[in-house]
C-alpha positions as CSV (number, residue, x, y, z in Angstrom):
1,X,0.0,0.0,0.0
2,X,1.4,3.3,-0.7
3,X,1.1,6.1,1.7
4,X,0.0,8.8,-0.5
5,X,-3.2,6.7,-1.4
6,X,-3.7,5.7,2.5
7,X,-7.1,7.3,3.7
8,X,-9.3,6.1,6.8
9,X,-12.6,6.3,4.4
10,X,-11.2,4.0,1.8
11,X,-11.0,1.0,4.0
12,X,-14.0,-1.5,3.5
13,X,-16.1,-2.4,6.4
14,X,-15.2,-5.5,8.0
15,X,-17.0,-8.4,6.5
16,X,-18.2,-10.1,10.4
17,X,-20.5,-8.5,12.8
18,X,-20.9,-9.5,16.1
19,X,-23.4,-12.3,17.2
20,X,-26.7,-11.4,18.2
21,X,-26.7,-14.2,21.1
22,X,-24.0,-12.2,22.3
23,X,-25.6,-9.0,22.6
24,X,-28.6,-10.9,24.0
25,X,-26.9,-12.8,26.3
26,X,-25.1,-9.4,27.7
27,X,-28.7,-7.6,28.3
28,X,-29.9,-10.7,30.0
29,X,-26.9,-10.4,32.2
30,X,-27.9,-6.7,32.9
31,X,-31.3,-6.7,33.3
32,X,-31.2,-10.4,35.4
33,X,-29.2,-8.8,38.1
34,X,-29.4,-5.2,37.4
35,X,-32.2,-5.3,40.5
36,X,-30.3,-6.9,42.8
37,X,-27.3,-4.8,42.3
38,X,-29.2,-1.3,42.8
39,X,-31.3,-3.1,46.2
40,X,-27.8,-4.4,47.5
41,X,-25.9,-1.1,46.6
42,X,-29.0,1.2,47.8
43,X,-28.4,-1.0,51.4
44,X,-24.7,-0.4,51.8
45,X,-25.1,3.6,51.0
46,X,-28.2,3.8,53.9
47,X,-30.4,5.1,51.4
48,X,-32.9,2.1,52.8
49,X,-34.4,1.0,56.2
50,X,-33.0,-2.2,56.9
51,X,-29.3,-2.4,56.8
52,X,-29.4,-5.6,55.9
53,X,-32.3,-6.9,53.2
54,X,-33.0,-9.7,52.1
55,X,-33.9,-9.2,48.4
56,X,-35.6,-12.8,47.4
57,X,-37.7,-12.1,44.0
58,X,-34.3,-10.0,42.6
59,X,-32.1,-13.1,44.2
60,X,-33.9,-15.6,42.4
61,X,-34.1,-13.4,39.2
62,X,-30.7,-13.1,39.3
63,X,-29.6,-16.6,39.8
64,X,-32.0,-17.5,37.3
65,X,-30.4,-15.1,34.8
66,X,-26.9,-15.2,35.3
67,X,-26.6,-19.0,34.2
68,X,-28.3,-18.4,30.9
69,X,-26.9,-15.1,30.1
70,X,-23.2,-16.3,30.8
71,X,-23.7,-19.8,28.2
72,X,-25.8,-17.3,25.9
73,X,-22.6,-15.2,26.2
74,X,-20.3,-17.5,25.4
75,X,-21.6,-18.8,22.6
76,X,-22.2,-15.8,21.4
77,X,-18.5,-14.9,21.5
78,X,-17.3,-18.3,20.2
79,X,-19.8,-17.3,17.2
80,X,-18.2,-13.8,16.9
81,X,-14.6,-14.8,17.1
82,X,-15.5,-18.1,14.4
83,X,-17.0,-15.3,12.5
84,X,-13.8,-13.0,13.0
85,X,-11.1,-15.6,12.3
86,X,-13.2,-16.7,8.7
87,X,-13.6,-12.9,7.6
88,X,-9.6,-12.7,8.2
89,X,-8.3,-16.0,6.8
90,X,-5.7,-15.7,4.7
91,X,-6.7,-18.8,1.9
């Protein structure tokens, strides 16, 4: 490549995007224990009554979500990086 013709716009856009079960898994991850995180973080700043709550409905949301979202996440990123190294082969 020669640098006089080098320009940032004249690149093409890569030819993988990033798995939707990825992005899924993520905002599973977020909204499964997003509650429990704000209840727990609300307690230890003394912005609620009891000092020390015991949170069940966000507990069980959360330990219901953070299995699926992780393995949802993972396969997600083995997709993207399959998708990644097969976009950038070299034969």
């Amino acid at each position: 490549m020669n640098a006089q013709n080098y320009s940032p716009t004249t690149q093409a856009a890569p030819q993988w995007r990033t798995s939707k079960l990825l992005w899924i898994g993520v905002a599973i991850l977020i909204v499964g224990t997003g509650p429990l995180t704000v209840i727990c973080a609300a307690a230890s700043m003394g912005l609620t009554s009891d000092p020390n709550p015991n949170p069940i409905g966000p507990g069980l949301l959360a330990g219901l979500c953070v299995p699926v979202g992780g393995i949802m996440t993972i396969f997600g990123a083995i997709i993207t990086c399959n998708r990644w190294l097969t976009a950038n082969s070299t034969t």
